[in-house]
C-alpha positions in Angstrom: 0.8 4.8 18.4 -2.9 5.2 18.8 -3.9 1.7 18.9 -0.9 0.7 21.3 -2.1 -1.6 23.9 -5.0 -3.0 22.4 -5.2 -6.7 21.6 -6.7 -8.5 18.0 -7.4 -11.7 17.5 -7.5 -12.6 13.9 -9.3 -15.6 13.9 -10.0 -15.6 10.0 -8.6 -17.2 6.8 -7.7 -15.4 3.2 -8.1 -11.3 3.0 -11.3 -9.9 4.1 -11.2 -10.5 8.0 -7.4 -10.5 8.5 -6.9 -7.6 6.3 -9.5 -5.3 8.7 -7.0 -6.7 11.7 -3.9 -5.4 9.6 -4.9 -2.3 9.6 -5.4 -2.2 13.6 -2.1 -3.4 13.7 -0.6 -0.3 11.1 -1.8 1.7 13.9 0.1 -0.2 16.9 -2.5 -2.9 18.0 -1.1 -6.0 18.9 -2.8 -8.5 16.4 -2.4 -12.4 17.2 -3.5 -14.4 14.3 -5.2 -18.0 14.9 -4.1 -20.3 13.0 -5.1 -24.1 12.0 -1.9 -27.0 11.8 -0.1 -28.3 10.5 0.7 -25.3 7.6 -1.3 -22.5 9.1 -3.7 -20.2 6.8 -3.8 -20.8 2.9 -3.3 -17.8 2.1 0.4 -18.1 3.2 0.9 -20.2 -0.3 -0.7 -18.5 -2.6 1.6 -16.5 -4.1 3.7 -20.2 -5.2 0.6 -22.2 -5.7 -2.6 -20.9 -6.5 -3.4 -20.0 -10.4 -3.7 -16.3 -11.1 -1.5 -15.2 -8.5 1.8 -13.6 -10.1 4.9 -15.7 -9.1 7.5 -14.8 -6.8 9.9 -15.4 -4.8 9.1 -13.2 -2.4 5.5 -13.9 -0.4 4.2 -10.7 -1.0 0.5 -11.6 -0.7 1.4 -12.6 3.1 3.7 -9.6 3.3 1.0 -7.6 2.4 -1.9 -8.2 5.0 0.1 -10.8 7.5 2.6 -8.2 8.3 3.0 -6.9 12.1 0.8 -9.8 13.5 1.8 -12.8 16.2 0.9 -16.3 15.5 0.0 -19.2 16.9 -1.7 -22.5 15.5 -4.8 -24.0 17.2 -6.6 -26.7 16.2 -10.0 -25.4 17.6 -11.5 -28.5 17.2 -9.6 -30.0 20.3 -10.4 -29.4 24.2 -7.2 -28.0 25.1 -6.6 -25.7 21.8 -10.2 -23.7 22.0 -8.9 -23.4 26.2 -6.3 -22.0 24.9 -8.4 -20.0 22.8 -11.0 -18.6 25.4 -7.6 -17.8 27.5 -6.9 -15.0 24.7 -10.0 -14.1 24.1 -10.4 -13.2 28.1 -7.8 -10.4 27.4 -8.6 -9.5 23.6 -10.4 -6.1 23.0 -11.2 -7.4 19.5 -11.3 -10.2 17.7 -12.1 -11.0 14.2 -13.2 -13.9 12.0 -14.7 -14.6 8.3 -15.9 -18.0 9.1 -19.2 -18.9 7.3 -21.7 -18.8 10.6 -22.4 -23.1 11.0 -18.6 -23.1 11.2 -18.4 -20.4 14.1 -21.5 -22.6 15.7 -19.7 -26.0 15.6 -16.4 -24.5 17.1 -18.3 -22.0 19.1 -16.7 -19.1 18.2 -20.2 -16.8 17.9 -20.2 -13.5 19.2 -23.1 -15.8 22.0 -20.5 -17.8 22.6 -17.3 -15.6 23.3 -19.1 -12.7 25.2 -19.7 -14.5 28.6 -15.7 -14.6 28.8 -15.4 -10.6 28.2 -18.3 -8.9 28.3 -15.8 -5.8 26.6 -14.9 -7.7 23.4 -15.6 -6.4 20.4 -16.7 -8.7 18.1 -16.1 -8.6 14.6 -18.1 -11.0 11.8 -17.6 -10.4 8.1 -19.2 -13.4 6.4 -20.0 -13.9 2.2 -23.3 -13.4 2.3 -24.8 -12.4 5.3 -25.9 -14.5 8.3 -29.6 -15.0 6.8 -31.0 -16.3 3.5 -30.5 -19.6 1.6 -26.5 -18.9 1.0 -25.5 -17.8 4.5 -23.1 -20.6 4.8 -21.7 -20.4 0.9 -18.3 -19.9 1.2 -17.4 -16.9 -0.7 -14.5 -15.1 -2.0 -14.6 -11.6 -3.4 -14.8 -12.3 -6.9 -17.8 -14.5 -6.2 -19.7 -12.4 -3.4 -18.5 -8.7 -3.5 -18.4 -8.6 -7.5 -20.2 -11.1 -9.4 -23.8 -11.5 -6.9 -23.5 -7.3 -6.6 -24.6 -7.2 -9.9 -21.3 -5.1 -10.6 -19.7 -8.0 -12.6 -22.6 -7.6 -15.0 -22.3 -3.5 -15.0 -18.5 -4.2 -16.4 -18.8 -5.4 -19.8 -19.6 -3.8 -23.2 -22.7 -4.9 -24.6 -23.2 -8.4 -26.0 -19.3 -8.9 -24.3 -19.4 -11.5 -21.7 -18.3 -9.9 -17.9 -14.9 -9.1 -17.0 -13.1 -11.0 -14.2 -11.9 -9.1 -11.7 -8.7 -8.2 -9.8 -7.4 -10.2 -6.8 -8.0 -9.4 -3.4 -10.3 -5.9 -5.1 -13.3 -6.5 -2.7 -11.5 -8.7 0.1 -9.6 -5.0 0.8 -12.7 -2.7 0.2 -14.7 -4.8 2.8 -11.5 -4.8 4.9 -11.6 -0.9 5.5 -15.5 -1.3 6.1 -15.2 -4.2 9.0 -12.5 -1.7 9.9 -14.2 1.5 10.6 -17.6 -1.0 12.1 -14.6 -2.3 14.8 -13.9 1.3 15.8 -17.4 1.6 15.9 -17.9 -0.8 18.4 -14.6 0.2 20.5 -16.4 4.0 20.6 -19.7 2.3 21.7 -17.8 1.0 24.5 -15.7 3.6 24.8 -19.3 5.3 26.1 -21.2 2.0 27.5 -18.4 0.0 29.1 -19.7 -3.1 26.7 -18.5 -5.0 23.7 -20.9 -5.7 20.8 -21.5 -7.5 17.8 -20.1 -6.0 14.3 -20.9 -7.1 11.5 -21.1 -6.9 7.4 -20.5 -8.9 4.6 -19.0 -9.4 1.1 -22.1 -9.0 -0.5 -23.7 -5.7 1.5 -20.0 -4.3 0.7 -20.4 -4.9 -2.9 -23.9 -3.6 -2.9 -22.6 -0.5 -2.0 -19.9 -0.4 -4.6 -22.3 -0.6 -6.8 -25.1 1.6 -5.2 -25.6 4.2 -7.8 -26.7 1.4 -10.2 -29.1 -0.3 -8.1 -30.4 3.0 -6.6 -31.1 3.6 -10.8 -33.0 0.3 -10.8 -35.1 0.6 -7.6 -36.4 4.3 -9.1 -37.8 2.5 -12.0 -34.4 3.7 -14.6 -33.2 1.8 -17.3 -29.6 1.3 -17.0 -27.4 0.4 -20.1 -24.1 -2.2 -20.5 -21.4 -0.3 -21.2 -21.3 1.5 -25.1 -18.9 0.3 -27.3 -15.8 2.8 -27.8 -16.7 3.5 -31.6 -20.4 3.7 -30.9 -19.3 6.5 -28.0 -21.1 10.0 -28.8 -18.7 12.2 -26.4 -15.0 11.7 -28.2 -13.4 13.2 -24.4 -14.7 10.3 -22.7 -12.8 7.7 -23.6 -9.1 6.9 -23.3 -6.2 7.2 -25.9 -3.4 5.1 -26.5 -0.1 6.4 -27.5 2.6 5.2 -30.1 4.9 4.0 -26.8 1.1 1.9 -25.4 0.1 4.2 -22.8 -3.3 5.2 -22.4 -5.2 8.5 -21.1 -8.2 10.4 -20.3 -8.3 13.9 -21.5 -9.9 15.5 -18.4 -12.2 17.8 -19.8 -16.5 18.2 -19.1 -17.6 20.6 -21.4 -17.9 19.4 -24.5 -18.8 22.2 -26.3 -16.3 24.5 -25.0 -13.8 22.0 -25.0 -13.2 19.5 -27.4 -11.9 22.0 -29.9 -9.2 23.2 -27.8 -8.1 19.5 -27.5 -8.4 18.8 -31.3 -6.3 22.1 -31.2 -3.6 20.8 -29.0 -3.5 17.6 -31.2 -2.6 19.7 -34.4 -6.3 19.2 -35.5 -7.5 22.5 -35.5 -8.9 22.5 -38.9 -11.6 20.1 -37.7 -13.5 23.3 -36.1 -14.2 24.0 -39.9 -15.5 20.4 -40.7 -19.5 20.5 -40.7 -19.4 17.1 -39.5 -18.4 18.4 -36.0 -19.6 22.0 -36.1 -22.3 21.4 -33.6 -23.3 19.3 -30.7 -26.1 17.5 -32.8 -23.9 16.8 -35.3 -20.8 16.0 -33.6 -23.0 13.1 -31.5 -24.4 11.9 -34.8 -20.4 11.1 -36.1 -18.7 11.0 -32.5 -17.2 7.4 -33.9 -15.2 9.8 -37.0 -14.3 12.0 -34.9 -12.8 9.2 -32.5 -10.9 7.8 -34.9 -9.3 11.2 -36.1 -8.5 11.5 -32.2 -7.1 8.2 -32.0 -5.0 8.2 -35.1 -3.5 11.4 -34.5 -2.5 10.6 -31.1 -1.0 7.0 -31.8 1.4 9.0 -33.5 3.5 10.1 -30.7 4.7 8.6 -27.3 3.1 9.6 -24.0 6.1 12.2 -23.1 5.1 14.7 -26.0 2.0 14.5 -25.2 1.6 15.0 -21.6 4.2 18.3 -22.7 2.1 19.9 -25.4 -1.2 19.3 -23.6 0.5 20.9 -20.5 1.0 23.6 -22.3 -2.1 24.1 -23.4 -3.8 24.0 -19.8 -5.3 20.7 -20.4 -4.8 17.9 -17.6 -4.2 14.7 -18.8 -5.1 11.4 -16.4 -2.4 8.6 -16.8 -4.0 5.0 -17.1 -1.0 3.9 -15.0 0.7 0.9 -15.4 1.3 -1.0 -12.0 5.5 0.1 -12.5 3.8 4.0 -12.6 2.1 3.4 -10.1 5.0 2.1 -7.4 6.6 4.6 -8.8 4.7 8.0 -8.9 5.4 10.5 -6.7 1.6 11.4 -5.5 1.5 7.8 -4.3 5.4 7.8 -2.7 4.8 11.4 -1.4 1.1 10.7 0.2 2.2 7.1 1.8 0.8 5.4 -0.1 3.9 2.6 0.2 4.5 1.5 3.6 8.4 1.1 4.1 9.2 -2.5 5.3 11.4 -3.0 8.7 12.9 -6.0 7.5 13.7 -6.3 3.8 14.5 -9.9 2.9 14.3 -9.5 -0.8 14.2 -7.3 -3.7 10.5 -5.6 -2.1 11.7 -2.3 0.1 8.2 -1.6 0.7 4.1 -3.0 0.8 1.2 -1.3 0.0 -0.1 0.7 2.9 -3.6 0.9 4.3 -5.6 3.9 3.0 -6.2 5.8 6.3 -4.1 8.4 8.0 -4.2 10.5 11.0 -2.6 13.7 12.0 -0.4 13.5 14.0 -0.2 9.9 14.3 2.6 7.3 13.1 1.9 3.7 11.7 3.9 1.0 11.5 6.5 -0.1 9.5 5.8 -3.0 7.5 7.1 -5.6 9.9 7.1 -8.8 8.4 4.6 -11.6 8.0 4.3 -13.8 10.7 5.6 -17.6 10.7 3.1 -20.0 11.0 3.2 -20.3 15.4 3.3 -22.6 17.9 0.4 -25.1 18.0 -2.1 -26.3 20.6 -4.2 -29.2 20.2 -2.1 -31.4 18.6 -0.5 -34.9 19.6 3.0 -35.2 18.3 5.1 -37.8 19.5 7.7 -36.2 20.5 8.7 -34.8 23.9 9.8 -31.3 25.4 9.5 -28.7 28.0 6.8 -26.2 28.6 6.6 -22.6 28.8 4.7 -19.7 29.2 5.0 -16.6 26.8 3.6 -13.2 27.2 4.0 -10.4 24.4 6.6 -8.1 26.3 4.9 -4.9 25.5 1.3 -6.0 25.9 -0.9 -4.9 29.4 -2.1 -8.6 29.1 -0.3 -11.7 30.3 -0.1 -14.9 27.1 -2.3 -17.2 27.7 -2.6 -15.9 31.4 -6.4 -17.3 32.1 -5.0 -20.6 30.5 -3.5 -22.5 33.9 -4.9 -25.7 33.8 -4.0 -25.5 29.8 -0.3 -24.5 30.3 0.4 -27.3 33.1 -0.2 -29.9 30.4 1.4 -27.8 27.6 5.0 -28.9 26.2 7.0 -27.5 23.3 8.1 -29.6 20.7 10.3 -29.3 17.3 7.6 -28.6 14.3 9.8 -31.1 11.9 11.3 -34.3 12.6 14.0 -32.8 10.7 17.5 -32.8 12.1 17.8 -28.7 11.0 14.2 -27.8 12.5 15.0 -29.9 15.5 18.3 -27.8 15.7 16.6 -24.9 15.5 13.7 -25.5 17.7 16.8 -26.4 20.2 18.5 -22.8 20.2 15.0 -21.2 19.8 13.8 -23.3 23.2 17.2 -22.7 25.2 16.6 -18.7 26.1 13.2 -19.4 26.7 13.9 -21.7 29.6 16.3 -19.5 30.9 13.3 -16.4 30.9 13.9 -13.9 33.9 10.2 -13.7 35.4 9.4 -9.5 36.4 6.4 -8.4 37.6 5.5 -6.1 35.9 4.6 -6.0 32.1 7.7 -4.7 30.0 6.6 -2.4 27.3 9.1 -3.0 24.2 8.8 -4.0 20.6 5.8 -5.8 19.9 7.8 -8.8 18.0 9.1 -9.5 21.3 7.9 -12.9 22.6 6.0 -14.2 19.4 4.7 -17.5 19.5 6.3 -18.1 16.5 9.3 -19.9 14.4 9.9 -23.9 14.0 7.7 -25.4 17.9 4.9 -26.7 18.6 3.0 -26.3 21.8 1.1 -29.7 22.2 -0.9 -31.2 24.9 0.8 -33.8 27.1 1.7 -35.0 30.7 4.7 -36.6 29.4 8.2 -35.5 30.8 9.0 -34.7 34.7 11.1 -31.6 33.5 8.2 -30.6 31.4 5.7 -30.5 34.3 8.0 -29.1 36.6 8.4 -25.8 34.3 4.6 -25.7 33.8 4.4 -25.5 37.6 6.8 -23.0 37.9 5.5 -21.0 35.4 1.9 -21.1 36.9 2.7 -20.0 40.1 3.6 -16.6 39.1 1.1 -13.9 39.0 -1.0 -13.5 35.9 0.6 -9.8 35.9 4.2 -11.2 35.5 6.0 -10.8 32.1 8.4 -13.1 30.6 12.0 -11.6 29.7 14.5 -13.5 27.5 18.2 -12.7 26.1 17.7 -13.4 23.0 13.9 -13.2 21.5 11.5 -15.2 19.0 11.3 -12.9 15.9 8.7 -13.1 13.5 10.2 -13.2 9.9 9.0 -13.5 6.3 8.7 -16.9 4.7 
């Protein structure tokens, strides 16, 4: 794939950020998310626990923009963890983050900060609000940031109607695809310099955007209007219809004049073209809301199949207001890729929603699934293991391989005092500490090695046996791979 090779860091929270590093991973980077203990990122729970999120079973919202990444758990805030950290980052080609700017100062994770360990990095910022101003450290979420401050939350609402809410995740995936194409941006600027750089945009310049034929209106002096009321409409082909069975269209037709009586024809209302009321442009604006209603009653009277047949037949296109089980379910979506097939099904969901960019000639993904929540640095637990050292088997870059003096203290311990997860961790641990060593990097799938599943890696001295494979481990060369029979997988939650 064209991104094979390449290392992300996804060193973000929620959807904006991590989405941008999902779609370098549909097209074969190797993505390693970052995340804090002891549950990992948020996000992973929404779909069970926070309000407005449709429930499921299934932890589609993870699924979704988590899928085909690696993770591990590092709690920045500690010596050893941000070590660990700056090991990565030594052999990333990107990395990502949506932390509000005083956070990426206290941790030191600025683009200042991380560019004196690889000059090459590309470094990708997407904040709320931008990293000036009164508000740069507001934490933001799209429905506060991209839609309500654009002004476009205030464009969407009839007139004295207060302002819709919004759709989750709407603007978190919009700025995605931007912080997207800025990455490649900076990869082709290096691509041609030999240097990394500093990307950058926000929620807010994102939504500006989205809304930039309005505010262009406004900064040349125009008035621009809430939306009109349907009966108070003066174009009866600009609204949508709803039919006896409650689905909705447009009737796609522009010219007015030529057309509307060819669709008051195809509705059986041909005797209309007689009615002075609508015999003329002036005079069909001056009792558009009549001649709505005449629309609207006639086609309540029959379900959406008839229609779309008669109109068909009458070379007028009709656009579907789709329902979100159309939608999954319509064959311009399915037969443009617009569903990405998943690799591991674990429920009822065969497939996720893919990211909007293709490329001739050039596969993506499958949707693997969403990573576990990964092994941890920088914590304390109390109790004791051995120590090893991973590397992704089909990346050119060794795990943690700057990280020496980090992995001599590292150890691996069960993630649950639990009997089961301690059992787990056990068989999970066993193959790892039987890893053949090569020296050269194998190239295989990239769920291979994944710091991931039910251990910890802390920080400790403790254990002779633990030390002893540390050692070992560090005297190999930073080229060497690590090769296991039987590998960590990532799986959904």
């Amino acid at each position: 794939m064209l991104l094979e090779g390449m290392r992300v860091i996804d060193c973000g929270s929620w959807v904006a950020a991590p989405a941008a590093a999902t779609v370098l991973g549909d097209f074969g980077a190797e993505v390693i998310k970052i995340e804090p203990p002891p549950g990992g990122d948020t996000y992973r729970w929404c779909a069970q626990f926070v309000p407005g999120f449709p429930q499921s079973a299934e932890n589609y919202p993870w699924q979704l923009t988590g899928r085909n990444k690696k993770s591990i758990m590092l709690d920045l805030k500690q010596d050893d963890a941000y070590a660990a950290l700056l090991a990565l980052v030594r052999t990333a080609d990107v990395f990502l983050t949506n932390f509000p700017p005083a956070v990426l100062a206290r941790l030191k994770l600025r683009w200042a900060d991380l560019r004196e360990h690889n000059p090459r990095l590309v470094y990708g910022q997407l904040t709320g609000y931008g990293e000036q101003g009164p508000h740069a450290n507001l934490a933001a979420f799209d429905r506060t940031g991209w839609w309500a401050r654009s002004g476009m939350m205030d464009r969407m609402r009839y007139r004295d109607a207060p302002p819709a809410g919004g759709i989750l995740g709407w603007g978190d995936h919009a700025s995605a695809m931007s912080m997207f194409g800025a990455v490649m941006l900076g990869l082709y600027q290096r691509e041609r310099t030999g240097q990394g750089s500093k990307v950058y945009s926000s929620l807010l310049a994102n939504g500006l955007w989205a809304n930039a034929i309005p505010l262009a209106a406004r900064l040349a002096g125009a008035e621009v209007q809430l939306e009109t009321p349907r009966h108070e409409m003066s174009n009866a082909l600009a609204i949508p219809y709803g039919t006896r069975d409650g689905h909705w269209f447009y009737p796609w037709l522009f010219d007015e004049e030529r057309d509307w009586l060819r669709f008051a024809m195809a509705l059986g209302l041909g005797h209309l073209g007689e009615d002075e009321r609508f015999t003329s442009t002036p005079e069909r604006r001056a009792h558009a809301s009549a001649l709505i209603r005449l629309f609207e009653e006639r086609v309540a009277q029959e379900d959406w199949p008839h229609w779309q047949s008669v109109m068909a037949g009458e070379g007028i296109d009709l656009i579907a207001v789709s329902t979100l089980d159309e939608v999954i379910t319509d064959p311009q979506v399915v037969q443009n890729g617009g569903l990405l097939p998943l690799s591991m099904p674990a429920g009822a969901a065969t497939h996720t929603v893919n990211s909007p960019i293709f490329m001739e000639g050039c596969p993506q993904a499958r949707g693997g699934p969403g990573s576990r929540a990964g092994a941890a640095y920088g914590r304390d637990p109390a109790r004791t293991g051995a120590v090893c050292r991973l590397a992704p088997a089909f990346s050119p870059h060794p795990f943690l391989a700057a990280a020496t003096s980090v992995s001599k203290r590292a150890r691996v311990t069960a993630s649950s005092a639990s009997a089961s997860a301690r059992a787990t961790s056990s068989r999970l641990f066993r193959p790892l500490l039987a890893l053949r060593i090569s020296r050269s990097i194998a190239r295989s799938a990239p769920t291979a090695f994944a710091v991931t599943g039910p251990v910890e890696c802390g920080t400790s001295s403790e254990g002779a046996s633990a030390a002893h494979v540390a050692s070992d481990a560090c005297a190999f060369s930073k080229r060497a791979s690590l090769s296991a029979p039987e590998r960590c997988r990532t799986s959904s939650e």
